[in-house]
C-alpha distance (Angstrom), angle and dihedral (degrees) to the residues before:
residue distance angle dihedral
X1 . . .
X2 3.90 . .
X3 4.10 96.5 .
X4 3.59 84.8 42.6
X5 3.79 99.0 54.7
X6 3.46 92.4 36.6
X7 4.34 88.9 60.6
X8 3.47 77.9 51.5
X9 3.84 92.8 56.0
X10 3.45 91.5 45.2
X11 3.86 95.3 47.3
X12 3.96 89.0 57.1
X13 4.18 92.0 47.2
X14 3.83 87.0 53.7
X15 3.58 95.2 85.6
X16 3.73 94.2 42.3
X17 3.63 101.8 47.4
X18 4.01 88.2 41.7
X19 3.61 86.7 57.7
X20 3.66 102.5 40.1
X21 4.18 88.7 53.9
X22 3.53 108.2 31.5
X23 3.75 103.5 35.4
X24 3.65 121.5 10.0
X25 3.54 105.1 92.5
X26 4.12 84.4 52.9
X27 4.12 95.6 68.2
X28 3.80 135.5 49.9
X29 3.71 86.8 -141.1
X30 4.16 134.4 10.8
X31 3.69 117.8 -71.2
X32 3.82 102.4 -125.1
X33 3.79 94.1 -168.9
X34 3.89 87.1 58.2
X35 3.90 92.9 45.1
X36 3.23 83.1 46.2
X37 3.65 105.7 64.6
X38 4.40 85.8 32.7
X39 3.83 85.4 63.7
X40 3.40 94.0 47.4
X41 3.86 98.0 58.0
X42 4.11 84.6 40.1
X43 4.04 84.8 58.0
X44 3.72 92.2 54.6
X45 3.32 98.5 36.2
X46 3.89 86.2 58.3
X47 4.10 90.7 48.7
X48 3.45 96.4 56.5
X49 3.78 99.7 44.3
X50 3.99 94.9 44.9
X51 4.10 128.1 173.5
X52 2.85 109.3 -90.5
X53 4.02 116.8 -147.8
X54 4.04 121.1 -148.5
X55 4.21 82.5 -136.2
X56 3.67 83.8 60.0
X57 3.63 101.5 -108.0
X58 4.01 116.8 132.0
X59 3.81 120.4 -150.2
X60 4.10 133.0 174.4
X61 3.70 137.8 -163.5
X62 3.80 91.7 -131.4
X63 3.97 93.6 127.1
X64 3.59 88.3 60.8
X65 3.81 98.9 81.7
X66 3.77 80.8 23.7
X67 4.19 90.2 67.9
X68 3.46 94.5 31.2
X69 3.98 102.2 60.8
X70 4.18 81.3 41.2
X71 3.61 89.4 59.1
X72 3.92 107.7 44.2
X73 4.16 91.6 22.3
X74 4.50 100.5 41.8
X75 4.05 110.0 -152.9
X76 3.96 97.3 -38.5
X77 3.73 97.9 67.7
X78 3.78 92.5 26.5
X79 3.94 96.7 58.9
X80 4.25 93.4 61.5
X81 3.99 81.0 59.7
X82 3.24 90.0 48.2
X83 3.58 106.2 51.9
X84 4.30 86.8 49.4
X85 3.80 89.6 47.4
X86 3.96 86.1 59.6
X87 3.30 107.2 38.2
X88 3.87 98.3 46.3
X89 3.84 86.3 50.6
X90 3.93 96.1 48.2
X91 4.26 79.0 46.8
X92 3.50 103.4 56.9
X93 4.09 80.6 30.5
X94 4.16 123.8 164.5
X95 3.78 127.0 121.9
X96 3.58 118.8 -0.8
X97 4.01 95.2 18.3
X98 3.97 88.7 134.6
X99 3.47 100.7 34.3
X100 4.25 87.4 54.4
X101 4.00 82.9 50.2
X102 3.97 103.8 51.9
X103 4.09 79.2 42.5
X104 3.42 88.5 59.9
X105 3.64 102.4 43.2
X106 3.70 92.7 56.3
X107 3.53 93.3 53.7
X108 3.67 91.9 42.4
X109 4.08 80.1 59.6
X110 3.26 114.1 44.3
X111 4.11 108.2 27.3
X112 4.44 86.9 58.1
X113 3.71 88.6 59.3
X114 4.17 87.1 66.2
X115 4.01 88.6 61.1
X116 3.79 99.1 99.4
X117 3.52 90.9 42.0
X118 3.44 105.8 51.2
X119 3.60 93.1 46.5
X120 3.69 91.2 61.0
X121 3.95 87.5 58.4
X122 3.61 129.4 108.9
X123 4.23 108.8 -107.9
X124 4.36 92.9 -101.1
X125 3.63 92.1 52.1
X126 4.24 90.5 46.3
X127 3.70 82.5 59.4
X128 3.92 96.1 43.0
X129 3.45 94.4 42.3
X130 4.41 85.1 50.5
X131 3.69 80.8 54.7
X132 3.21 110.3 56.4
X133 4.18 96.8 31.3
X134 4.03 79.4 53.3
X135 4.14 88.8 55.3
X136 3.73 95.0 35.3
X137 3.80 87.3 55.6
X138 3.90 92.3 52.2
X139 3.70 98.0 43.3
X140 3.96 88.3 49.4
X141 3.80 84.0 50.5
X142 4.15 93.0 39.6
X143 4.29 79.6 50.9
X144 4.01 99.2 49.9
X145 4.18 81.8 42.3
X146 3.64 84.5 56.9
X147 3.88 106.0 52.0
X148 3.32 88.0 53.4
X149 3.56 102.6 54.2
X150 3.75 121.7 83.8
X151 3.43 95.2 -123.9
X152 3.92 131.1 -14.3
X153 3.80 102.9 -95.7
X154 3.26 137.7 -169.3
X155 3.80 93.9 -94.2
X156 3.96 93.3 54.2
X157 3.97 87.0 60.0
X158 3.82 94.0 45.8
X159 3.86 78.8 50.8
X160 3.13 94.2 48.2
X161 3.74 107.1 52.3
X162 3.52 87.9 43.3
X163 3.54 97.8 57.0
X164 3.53 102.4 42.6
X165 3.63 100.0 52.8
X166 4.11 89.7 45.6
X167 3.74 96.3 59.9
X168 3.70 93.2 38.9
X169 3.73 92.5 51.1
X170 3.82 100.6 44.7
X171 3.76 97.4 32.7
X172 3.77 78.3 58.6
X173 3.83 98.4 51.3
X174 3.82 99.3 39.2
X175 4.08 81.4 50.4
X176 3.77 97.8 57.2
X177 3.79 87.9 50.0
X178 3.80 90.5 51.0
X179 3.28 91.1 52.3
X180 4.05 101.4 47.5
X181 3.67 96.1 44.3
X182 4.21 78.6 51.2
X183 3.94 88.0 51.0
X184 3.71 95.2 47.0
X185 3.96 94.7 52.6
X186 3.76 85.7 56.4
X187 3.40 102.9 40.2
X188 4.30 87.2 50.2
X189 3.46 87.4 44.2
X190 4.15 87.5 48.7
X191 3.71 95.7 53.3
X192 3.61 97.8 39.1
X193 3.99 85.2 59.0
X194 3.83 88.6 48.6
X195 3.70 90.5 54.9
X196 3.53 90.0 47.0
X197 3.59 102.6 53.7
X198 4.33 89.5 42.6
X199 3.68 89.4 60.4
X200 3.94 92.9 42.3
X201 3.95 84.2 48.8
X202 3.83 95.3 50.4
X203 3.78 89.3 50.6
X204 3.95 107.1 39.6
X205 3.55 101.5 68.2
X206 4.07 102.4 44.1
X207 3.94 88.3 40.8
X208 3.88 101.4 38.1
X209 3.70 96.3 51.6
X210 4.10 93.6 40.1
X211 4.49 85.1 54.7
X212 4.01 86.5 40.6
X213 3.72 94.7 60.5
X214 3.92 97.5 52.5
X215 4.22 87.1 40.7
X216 3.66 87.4 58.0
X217 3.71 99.6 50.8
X218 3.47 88.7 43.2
X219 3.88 96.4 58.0
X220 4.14 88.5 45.7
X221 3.57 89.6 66.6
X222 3.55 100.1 38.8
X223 3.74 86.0 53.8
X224 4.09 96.5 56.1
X225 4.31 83.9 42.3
X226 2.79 86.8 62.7
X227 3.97 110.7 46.2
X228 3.74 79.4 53.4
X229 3.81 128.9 133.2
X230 4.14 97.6 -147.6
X231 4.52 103.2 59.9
X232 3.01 122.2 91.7
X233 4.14 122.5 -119.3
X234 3.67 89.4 -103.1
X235 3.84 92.0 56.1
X236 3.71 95.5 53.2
X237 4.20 83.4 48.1
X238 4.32 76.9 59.8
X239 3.78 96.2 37.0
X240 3.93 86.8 49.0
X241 3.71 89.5 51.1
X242 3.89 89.2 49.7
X243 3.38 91.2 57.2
X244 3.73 103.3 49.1
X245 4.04 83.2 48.1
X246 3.80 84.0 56.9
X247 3.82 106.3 46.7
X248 4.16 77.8 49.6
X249 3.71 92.9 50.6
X250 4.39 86.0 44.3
X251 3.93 88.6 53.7
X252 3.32 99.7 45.0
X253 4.28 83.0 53.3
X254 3.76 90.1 50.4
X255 3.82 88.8 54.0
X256 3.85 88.6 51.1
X257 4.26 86.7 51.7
X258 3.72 84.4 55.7
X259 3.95 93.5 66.4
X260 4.31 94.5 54.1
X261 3.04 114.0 109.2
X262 4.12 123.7 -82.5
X263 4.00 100.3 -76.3
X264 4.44 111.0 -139.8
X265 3.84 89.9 -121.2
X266 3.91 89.1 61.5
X267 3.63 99.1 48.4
X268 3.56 126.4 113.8
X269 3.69 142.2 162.6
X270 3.94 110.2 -135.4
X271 4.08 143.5 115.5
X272 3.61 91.7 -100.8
X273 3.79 99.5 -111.4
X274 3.30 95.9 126.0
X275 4.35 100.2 53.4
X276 3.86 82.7 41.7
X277 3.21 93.0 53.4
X278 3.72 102.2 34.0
X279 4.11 89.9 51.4
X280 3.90 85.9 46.1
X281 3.53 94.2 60.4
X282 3.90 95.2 40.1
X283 3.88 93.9 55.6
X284 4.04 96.3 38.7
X285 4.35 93.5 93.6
X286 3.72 86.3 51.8
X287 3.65 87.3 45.9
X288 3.59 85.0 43.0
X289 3.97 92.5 52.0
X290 3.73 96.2 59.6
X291 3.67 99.9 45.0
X292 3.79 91.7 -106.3
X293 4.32 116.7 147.0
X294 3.72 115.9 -143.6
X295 4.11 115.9 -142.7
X296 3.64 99.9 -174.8
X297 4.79 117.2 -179.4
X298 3.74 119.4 -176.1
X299 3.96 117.2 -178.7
X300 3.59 99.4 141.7
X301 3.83 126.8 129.8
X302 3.55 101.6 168.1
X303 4.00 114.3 119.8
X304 4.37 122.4 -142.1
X305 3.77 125.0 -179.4
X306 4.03 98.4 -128.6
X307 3.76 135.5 156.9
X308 4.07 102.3 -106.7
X309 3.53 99.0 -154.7
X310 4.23 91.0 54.7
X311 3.67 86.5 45.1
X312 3.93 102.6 51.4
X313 3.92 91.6 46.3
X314 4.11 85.5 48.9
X315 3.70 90.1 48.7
X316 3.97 89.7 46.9
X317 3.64 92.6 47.3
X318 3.98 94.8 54.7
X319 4.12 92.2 46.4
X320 3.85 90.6 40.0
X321 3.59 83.8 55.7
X322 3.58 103.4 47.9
X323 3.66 90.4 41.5
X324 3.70 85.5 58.1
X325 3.65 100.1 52.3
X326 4.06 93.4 58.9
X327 4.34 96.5 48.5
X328 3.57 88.1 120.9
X329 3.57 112.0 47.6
X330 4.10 97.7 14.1
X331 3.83 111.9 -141.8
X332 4.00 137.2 160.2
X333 3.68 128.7 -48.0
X334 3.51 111.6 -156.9
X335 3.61 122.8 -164.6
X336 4.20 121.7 179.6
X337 3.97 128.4 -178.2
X338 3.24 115.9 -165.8
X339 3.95 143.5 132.2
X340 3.81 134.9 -120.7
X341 3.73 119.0 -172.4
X342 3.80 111.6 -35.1
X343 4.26 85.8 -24.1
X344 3.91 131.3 103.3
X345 3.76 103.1 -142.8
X346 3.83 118.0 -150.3
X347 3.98 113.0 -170.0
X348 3.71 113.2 175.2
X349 3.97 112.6 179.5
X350 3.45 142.2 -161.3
X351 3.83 150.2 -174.9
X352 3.72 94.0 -155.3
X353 3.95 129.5 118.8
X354 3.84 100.9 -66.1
X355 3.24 140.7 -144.3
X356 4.31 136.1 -80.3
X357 3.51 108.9 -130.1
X358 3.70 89.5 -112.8
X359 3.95 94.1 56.5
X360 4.01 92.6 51.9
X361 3.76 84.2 57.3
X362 3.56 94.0 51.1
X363 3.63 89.1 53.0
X364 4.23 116.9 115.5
X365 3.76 96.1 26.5
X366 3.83 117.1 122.5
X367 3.98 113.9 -95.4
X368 4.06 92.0 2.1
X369 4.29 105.6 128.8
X370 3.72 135.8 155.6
X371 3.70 88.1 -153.0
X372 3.73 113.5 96.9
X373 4.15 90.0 -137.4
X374 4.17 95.3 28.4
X375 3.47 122.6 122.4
X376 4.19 100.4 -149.7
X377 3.56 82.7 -128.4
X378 3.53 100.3 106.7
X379 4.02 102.2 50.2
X380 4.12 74.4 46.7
X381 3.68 89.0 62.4
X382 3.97 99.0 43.1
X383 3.83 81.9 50.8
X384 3.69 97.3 48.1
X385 3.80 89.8 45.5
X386 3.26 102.1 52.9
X387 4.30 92.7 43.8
X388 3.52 79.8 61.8
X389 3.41 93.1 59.0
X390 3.78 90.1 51.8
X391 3.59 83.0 -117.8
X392 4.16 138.2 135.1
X393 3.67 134.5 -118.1
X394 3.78 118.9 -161.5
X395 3.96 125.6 173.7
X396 3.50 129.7 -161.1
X397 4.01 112.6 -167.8
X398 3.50 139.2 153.2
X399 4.23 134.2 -168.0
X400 3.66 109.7 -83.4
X401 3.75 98.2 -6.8
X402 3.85 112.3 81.5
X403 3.62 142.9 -87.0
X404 3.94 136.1 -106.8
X405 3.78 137.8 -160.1
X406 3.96 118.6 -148.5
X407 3.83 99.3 -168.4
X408 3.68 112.0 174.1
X409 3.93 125.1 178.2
X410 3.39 128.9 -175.3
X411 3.78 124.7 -116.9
C-alpha cells in the first residue's frame, strides 16, 4: 500500500514539478490549458496504478487533479478532465463503471460553481478550502459506497479511514506547492516592476527636462514662421503640422516628468480627499461630454505621506481612462475611498469595453496601450506611483462589461 500510494503521490506532483522546471519562468501567470492536459495524464496515471488495500478494496487519488483544475479552471478546463475520467473508466470497465460515472458527473457539477469564489480568496483559505472540497468529495464517495453495501463492514471503515486522511493530506501538500510556485511568479514579477520603474525614475527627470528645453525653442520659432508675411499657404499647412507633432512630442515629456521621483515641495501628509476630489471635479465636463455619470464615496480617515502633484496626475490618468473606454455608449464611473485594516482602498469602476485577461496583464509596462493613439505611458505612471507608495494595484475586467481598479496603499 505505501509504494503504491506513494506512485500515486508522485503521479499528482508530475504536473507541478513539470511546470515549475520546464516552464515557469516563460509566463506571467500558469498556463491552464497546459496544466490542463499535465493533470489529465496525472489522473490516469493514478487509475491505472490504484491502492491497493490488504482487505481487498482498491482506491486512487484521481479526483485530486480532478478538483484542483475545477477549482482554479471553473467548468471549461474541468470538462477535458472529465471526458478522460469517463472514458478510461468505461475502458478498463467492470463493476461499478456507472456508479464511478454519475459520481463523477456530480462533482463535475457542483465543485466548478466554487471557481469565482475561490479565486477571490486569500492564498490559506485556497488551500483550506482544497482541503475540505478534497474530504467532502471522499466522504460523499465513502457515503454512495455505503448505501450500496449490505452492511457497513469492517473493510468499509478500514477504507474509510484510509481514504479520508490520504486525500486530505496530499490534496493539502500538492496545494501549498501550488500556491508558492503562484507566490513566487508574482513576487518576480513584483520586483522586476520595481526595478523597472527605479531605472525609469533615475532617467526621466535629467533626460525629460534636457529634450524639453530644445522642444520649447523649437516651437517659439515655429510660432513667429509662421505669423509671417513671406510662406506660402502650403507651408503654414507644414508648419501647422510641425506644431501639432511638437505639443505631442511636449506631452509625451510631461508624462516622462511624472515618473521622477516625489520632489520635497510636493509632499504632503493627508487622506487624499482633497486630489480625489480635486481630479474628480477637473475631469467631470469631459465626463459630462460623453454622456458618462460620475458616483464618487469618500469615508476614509487614514493619513499617507505622498507627493500631490504625482498623485493627482495618477488619479487623472485612471478616470481619464475609464472615461475613455465608455465614449460610445456613456455609462457610470464609479469611484470609492475607503480603508480596510491599516489600507486606503481606491476602487474606480466602469461600464466600459473591458479588458482580456491577457491585456490586464500587460498593463504598467512601458509603451503597452489598448488605445490605438496611447502611449502606455500613463497606466506606467499610475503603476510607478503607486510602487512608490509601497502600494498594490489589482484589476478585475472582463470583454464588453467594464473595468475596475483595486488600488490599495498602506498607511
Amino acid at each position: 500500500m505505501i509504494e503504491s500510494l506513494l506512485l500515486n503521490f508522485l503521479f499528482l506532483l508530475f504536473p507541478v514539478l513539470t511546470f515549475l522546471i520546464f516552464f515557469e519562468s516563460r509566463f506571467h501567470t500558469y498556463n491552464q490549458y497546459f496544466l490542463t492536459l499535465l493533470s489529465s495524464i496525472s489522473l490516469v496515471l493514478c487509475m491505472a496504478f490504484p491502492i491497493r488495500l490488504e482487505i481487498g478494496f482498491i482506491f486512487d487519488l484521481r479526483y485530486i487533479p480532478f478538483l484542483i483544475i475545477a477549482l482554479f479552471g471553473g467548468f471549461k478546463f474541468t470538462f477535458p478532465l472529465f471526458i478522460v475520467l469517463n472514458a478510461y473508466r468505461f475502458l478498463v470497465g467492470g463493476e461499478g463503471t456507472i456508479h464511478s460515472f454519475i459520481f463523477a458527473s456530480v462533482i463535475f457539477i457542483i465543485v466548478p460553481f466554487l471557481h469565482k469564489w475561490f479565486m477571490n480568496q486569500s492564498r490559506k483559505k485556497r488551500i483550506w478550502t482544497a482541503v475540505m472540497v478534497s474530504i467532502l468529495t471522499m466522504l460523499l464517495y465513502l457515503t454512495i459506497l455505503g448505501t450500496l453495501m449490505p452492511v457497513l463492514n469492517r473493510e468499509f471503515w478500514t477504507l474509510t479511514i484510509n481514504a479520508l486522511p490520504t486525500y486530505a493530506v496530499v490534496m493539502l501538500i500538492i496545494m501549498i506547492l501550488i500556491e508558492q510556485i503562484l507566490a513566487n511568479i508574482k513576487k518576480r514579477e513584483s520586483t522586476q516592476q520595481s526595478e523597472r520603474f527605479n531605472i525609469i525614475s533615475e532617467l526621466s527627470a535629467s533626460v525629460a527636462h534636457e529634450i524639453r528645453n530644445p522642444l520649447t525653442v523649437t516651437n517659439g520659432f515655429l510660432q513667429l514662421l509662421k505669423n509671417s508675411q513671406n510662406i506660402t499657404q502650403e507651408e503654414k499647412k507644414y508648419i501647422d503640422f510641425s506644431l501639432v507633432e511638437l505639443k505631442r512630442a511636449e506631452r509625451i515629456v510631461s508624462d516622462f516628468l511624472a515618473f521622477a521621483k516625489p520632489q520635497s515641495e510636493n509632499m504632503i501628509f493627508s487622506n487624499l480627499k482633497e486630489e480625489t476630489e480635486y481630479v474628480k471635479d477637473i475631469i467631470t465636463p469631459f465626463a459630462n461630454m460623453h454622456q458618462v455619470d460620475i458616483q464618487y464615496k469618500f469615508t476614509n480617515t487614514l493619513n499617507i505621506q505622498y507627493d500631490k502633484n504625482q498623485m493627482q496626475q495618477c488619479l487623472m490618468n485612471v478616470y481619464k481612462n475609464g472615461i475613455e473606454s465608455m465614449i460610445e455608449n456613456g455609462g457610470v464611473l464609479s469611484i470609492n475611498v475607503t480603508e480596510l485594516k491599516n489600507d486606503i482602498i481606491i476602487k474606480i469602476k466602469d461600464t466600459g469595453v473591458g479588458m482580456t485577461k491577457k491585456e490586464v496583464l500587460q498593463l504598467g509596462r512601458p509603451y503597452y496601450s489598448t488605445k490605438n493613439e496611447g502611449t502606455g505611458l500613463g497606466m506606467l505612471m499610475v503603476y510607478s506611483t503607486i510602487n512608490k507608495l509601497n502600494g498594490k494595484i489589482e484589476v478585475e475586467s472582463e470583454k464588453g462589461k467594464g473595468t475596475t481598479f483595486i488600488i490599495s496603499i498602506p498607511a
